[in-house]
C-alpha positions as CSV (number, residue, x, y, z in Angstrom):
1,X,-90.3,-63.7,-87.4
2,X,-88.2,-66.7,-88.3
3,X,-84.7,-66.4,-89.7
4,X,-85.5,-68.4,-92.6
5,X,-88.5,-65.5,-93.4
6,X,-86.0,-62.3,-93.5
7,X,-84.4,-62.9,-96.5
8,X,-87.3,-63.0,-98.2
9,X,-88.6,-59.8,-96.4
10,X,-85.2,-57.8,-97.2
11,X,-85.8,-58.7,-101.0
12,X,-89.5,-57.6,-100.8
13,X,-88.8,-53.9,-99.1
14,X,-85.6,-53.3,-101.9
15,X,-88.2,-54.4,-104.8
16,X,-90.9,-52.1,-102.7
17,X,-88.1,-49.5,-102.7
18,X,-87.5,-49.8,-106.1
19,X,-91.0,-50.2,-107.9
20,X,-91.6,-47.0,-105.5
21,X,-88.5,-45.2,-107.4
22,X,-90.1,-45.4,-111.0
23,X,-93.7,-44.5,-109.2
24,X,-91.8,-41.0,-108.2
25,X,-90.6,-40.6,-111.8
26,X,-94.9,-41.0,-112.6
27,X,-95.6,-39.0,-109.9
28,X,-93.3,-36.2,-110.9
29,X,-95.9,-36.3,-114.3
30,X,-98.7,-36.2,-112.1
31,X,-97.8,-33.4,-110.0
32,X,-96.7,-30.9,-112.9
33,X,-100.0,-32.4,-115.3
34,X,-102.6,-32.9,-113.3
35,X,-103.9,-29.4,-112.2
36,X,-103.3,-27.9,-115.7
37,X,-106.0,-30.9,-117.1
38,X,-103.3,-32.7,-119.4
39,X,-102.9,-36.4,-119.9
40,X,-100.9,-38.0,-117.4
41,X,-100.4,-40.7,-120.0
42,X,-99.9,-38.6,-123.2
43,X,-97.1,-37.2,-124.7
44,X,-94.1,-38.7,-123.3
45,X,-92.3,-37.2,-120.9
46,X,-90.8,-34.0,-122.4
47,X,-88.7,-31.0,-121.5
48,X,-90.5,-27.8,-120.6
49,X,-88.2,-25.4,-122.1
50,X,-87.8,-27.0,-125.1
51,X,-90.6,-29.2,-125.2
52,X,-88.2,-32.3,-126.5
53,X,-89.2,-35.9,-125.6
54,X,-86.9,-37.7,-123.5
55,X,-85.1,-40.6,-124.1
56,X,-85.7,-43.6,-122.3
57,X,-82.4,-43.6,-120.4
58,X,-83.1,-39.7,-119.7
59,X,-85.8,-41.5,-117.5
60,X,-84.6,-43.5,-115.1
61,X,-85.5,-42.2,-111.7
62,X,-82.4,-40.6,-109.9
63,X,-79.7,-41.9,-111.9
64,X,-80.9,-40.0,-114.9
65,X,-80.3,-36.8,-113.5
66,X,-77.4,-37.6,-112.0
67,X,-76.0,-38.4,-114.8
68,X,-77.3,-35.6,-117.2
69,X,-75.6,-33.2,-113.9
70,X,-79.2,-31.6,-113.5
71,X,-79.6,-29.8,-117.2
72,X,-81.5,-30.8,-120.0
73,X,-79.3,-32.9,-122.9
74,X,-80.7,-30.9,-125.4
75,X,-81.0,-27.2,-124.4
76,X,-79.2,-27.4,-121.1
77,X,-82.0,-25.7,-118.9
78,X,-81.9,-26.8,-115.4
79,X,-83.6,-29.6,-114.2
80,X,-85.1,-29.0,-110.7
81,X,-84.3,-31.3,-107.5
82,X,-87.1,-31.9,-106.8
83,X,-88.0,-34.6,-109.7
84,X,-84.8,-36.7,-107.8
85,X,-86.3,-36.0,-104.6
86,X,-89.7,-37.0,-105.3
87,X,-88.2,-40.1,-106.8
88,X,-86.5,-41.2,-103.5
89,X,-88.6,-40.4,-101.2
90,X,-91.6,-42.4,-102.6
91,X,-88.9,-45.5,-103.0
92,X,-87.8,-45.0,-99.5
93,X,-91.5,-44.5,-98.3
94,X,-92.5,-47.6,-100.2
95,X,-90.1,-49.6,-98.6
96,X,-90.9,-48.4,-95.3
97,X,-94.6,-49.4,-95.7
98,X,-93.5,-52.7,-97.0
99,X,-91.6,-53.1,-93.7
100,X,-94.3,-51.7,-91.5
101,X,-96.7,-54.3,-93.0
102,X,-94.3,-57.0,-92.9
103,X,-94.0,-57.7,-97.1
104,X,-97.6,-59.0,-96.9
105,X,-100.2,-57.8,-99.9
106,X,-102.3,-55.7,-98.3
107,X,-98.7,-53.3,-98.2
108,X,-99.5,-53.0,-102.1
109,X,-102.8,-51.1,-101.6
110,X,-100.7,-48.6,-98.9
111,X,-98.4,-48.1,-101.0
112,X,-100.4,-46.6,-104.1
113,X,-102.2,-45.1,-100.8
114,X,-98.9,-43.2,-100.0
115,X,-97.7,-42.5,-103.3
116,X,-101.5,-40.5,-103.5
117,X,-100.8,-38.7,-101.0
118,X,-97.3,-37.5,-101.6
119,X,-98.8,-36.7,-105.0
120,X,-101.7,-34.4,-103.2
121,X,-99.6,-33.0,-100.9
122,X,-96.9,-32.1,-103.4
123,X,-99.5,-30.1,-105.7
124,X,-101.1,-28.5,-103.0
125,X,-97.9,-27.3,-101.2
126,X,-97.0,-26.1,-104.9
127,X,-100.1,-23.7,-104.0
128,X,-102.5,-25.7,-106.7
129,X,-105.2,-27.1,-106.0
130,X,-105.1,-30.9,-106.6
131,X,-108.3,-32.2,-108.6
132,X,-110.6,-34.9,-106.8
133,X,-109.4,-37.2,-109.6
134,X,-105.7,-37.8,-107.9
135,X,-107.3,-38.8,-104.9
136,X,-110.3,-40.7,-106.2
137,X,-108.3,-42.9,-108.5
138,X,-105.6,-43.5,-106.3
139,X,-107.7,-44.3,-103.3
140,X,-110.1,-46.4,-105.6
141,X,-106.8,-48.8,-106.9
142,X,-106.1,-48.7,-103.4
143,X,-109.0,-50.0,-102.1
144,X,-109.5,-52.9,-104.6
145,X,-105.9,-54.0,-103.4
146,X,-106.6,-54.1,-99.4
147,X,-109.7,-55.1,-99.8
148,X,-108.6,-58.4,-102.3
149,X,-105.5,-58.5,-100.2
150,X,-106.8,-59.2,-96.9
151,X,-110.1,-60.8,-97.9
152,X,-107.6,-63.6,-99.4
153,X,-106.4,-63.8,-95.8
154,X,-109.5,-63.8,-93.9
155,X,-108.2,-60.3,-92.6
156,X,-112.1,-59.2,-92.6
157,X,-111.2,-56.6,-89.7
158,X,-108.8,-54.6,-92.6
159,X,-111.6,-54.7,-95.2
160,X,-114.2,-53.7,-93.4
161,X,-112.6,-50.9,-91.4
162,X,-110.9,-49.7,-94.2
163,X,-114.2,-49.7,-96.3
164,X,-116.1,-47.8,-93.6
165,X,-113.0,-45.5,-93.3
166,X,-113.5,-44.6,-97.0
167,X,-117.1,-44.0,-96.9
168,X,-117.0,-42.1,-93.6
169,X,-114.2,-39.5,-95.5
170,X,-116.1,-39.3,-98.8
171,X,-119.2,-38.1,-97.0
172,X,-117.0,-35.5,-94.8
173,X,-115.8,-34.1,-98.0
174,X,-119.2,-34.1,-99.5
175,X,-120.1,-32.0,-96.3
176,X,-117.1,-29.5,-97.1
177,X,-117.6,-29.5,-100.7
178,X,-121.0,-28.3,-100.4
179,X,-120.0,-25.3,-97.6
180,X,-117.4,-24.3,-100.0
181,X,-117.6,-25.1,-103.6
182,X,-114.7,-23.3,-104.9
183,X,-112.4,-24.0,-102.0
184,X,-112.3,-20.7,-101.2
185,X,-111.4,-21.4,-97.3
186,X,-107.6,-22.6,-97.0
187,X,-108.4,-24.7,-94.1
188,X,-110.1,-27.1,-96.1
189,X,-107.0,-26.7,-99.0
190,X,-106.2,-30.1,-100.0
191,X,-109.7,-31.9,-98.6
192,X,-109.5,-34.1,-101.4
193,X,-106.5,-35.7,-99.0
194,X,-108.9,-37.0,-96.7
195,X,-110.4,-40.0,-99.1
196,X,-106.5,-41.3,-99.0
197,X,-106.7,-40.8,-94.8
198,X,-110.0,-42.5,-94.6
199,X,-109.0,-45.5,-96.3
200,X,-105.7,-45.6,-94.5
201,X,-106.2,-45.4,-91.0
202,X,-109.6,-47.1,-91.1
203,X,-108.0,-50.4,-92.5
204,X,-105.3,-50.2,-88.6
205,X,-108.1,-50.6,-86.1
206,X,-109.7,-48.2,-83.5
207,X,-106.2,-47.8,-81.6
208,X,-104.2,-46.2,-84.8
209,X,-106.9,-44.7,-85.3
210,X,-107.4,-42.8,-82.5
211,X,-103.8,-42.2,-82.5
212,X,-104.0,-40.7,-86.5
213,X,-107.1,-38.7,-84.8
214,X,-105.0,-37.0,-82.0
215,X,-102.2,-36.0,-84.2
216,X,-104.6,-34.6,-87.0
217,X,-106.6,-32.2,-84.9
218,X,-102.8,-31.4,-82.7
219,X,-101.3,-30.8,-86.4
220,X,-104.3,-28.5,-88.0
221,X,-103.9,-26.3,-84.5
222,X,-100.1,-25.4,-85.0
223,X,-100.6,-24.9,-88.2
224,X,-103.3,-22.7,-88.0
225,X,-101.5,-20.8,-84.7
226,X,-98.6,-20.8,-86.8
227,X,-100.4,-19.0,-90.0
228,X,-101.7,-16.5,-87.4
229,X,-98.8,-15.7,-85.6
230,X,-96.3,-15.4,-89.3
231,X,-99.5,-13.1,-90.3
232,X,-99.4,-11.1,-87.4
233,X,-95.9,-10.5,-87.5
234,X,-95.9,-9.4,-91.5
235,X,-98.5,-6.8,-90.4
236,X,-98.0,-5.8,-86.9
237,X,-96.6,-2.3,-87.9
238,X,-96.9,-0.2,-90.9
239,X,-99.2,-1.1,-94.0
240,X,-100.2,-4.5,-94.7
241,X,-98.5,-6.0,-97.5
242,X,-99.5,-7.2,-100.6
243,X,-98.9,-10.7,-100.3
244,X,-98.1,-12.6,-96.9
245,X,-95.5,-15.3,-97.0
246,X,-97.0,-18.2,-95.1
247,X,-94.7,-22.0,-95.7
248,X,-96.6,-24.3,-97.4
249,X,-96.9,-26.7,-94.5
250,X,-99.1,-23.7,-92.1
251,X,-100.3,-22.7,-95.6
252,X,-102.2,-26.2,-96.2
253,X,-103.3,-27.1,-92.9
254,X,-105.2,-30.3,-93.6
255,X,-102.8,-31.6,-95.8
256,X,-100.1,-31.2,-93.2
257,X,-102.4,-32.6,-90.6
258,X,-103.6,-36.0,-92.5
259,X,-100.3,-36.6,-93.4
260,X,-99.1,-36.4,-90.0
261,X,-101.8,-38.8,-89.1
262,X,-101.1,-41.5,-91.3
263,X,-97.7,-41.4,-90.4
264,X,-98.9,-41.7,-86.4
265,X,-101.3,-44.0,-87.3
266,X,-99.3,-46.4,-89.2
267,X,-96.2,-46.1,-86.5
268,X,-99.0,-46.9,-83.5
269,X,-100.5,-49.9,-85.9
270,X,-96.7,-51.5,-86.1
């Protein structure tokens, strides 16, 4: 890289980082929305205790609640940690794929690719299950953008492998979908994750993806040892209990696993 190109590079990961910090404040919508049915887009963002629409400056992602000290203006209720959290780690995760691919465009369609997933994973580790919508929409916008990204650049390699990558996922969850209608078996918990993998790690090549493969399938076995051994312990002596704590991350296998992956894949890619 020359040294006349890193300036430019620094001010596209802080933008990345930044547009990613208002995405968290949408995905924070998404999460809590989505697997009750409502709009996403409709009411305004409100307070769930007392149901007030917020302000515009009662929206800006982390400073907000900073400086409203975590409590509703109105009613004082507590305003979880996780809304902030959300916030920065889809800015810091949007400027880290902006690194990773260098500020180029295609970095636009991983982006809304991450932001998918942390959305999935989030609803599903909330013990939800996320609706095929999330992931279809977010893989679709996705798509358009590698695909009109790297076609623009001749990058035919990223198109069609992340094409194929999409269409290879969508007919393993078509597969799973029809074995299990009503997701009744939590290995497949979060399967709708796998449209957002497919496009991801096909668009890196065979290598990342091979790499993505390994740590999916060495994820989805500790978590499933791990289940079993937390479930074995709750019930090795006296009467089983009602409920069985299991973490969300053993508790949602797949998800746990194809995050992993595109993490592994994108790391071997770079």
């Amino acid at each position: 890289m020359s040294s006349g190109s890193f300036p430019l590079l620094a001010v596209t990961i802080s933008c990345a980082g930044v547009v990613g910090l208002f995405i968290g404040s949408f995905l924070n919508v998404v999460i809590y929305r989505a697997p009750l049915g409502l709009s996403v887009s409709t009411p305004r963002s409100f307070c769930p205790n007392c149901q007030r629409q917020l302000a515009w400056w009662e929206n800006i992602p982390l400073f907000s609640w900073i400086g409203l000290r975590g409590r509703c203006h109105t009613c004082h209720s507590p305003i979880s940690i996780r809304y902030p959290m959300v916030e920065l780690a889809t800015g810091v995760t949007f400027a880290l794929v902006t690194w990773a691919w260098h500020g180029t465009a295609v970095s636009a369609g991983y982006c809304v690719l991450a932001a998918t997933m942390i959305a999935v994973a989030l609803i599903e580790y909330g013990g939800q299950r996320s609706p095929l919508s999330v992931a279809a929409i977010g893989t679709g916008v996705a798509e358009v953008l590698i695909v009109a990204a790297a076609g623009w650049r001749h990058h035919w390699s990223i198109v069609i492998g992340s094409l194929i990558g999409t269409v290879a996922a969508g007919a393993v969850f078509a597969v799973l979908r029809s074995a299990d209608p009503e997701c009744r078996d939590p290995r497949a918990h979060g399967r709708t994750a796998l449209l957002i993998a497919g496009c991801w790690i096909g668009g890196l090549g065979v290598g990342p993806a091979a790499v993505g493969a390994g740590f999916w399938i060495g994820t989805f076995f500790v978590c499933m040892v791990g289940t079993w051994a937390l479930t074995r312990e709750k019930t090795g002596a006296g009467p089983p209990p009602a409920e069985t704590h299991v973490p969300a991350v053993f508790a949602v296998p797949l998800v746990s696993a194809l995050t992993t992956a595109l993490v592994a894949s994108l790391i071997a890619w770079g």
